[in-house]
N, C-alpha and C positions, 0 to 999 in steps of 0.2 A: 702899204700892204707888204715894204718887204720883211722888215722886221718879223710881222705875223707869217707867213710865208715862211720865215728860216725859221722861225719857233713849233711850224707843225711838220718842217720835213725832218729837225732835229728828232722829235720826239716819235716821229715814224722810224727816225735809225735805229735810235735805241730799242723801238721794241723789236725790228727786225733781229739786231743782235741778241735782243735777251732769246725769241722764236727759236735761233741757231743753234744757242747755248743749250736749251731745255730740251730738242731733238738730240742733239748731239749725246748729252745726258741719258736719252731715253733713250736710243741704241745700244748707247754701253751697258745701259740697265738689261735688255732685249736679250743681248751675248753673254749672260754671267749663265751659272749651271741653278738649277733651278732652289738647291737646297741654298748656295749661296744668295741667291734675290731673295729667299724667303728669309734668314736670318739676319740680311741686312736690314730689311724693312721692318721685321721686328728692333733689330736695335734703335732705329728712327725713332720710331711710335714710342720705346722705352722712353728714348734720348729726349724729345720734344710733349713726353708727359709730364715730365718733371718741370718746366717752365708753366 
């Protein structure tokens, strides 16, 4: 079991770190002035309609 054991606490770090990354993220999303959050998110939506 240790193999399995280090293969499901790896996989619980990782997500913790992506968890940290996406709040982190969502803060600085939170702090912008509102016309800026709105123009970015339109560019997004532009950016990832084209794919």
């Amino acid at each position: 079991m240790g193999l399995a054991d280090a293969l499901i606490f790896a996989f619980a770090a990782a997500v913790d770190v992506a968890v940290l990354v996406a709040l982190r993220r969502f803060r600085r999303w939170q702090h912008q002035r509102p016309a800026e959050r709105i123009s970015r998110g339109l560019v997004l939506a532009i950016r990832y309609q084209r794919i």
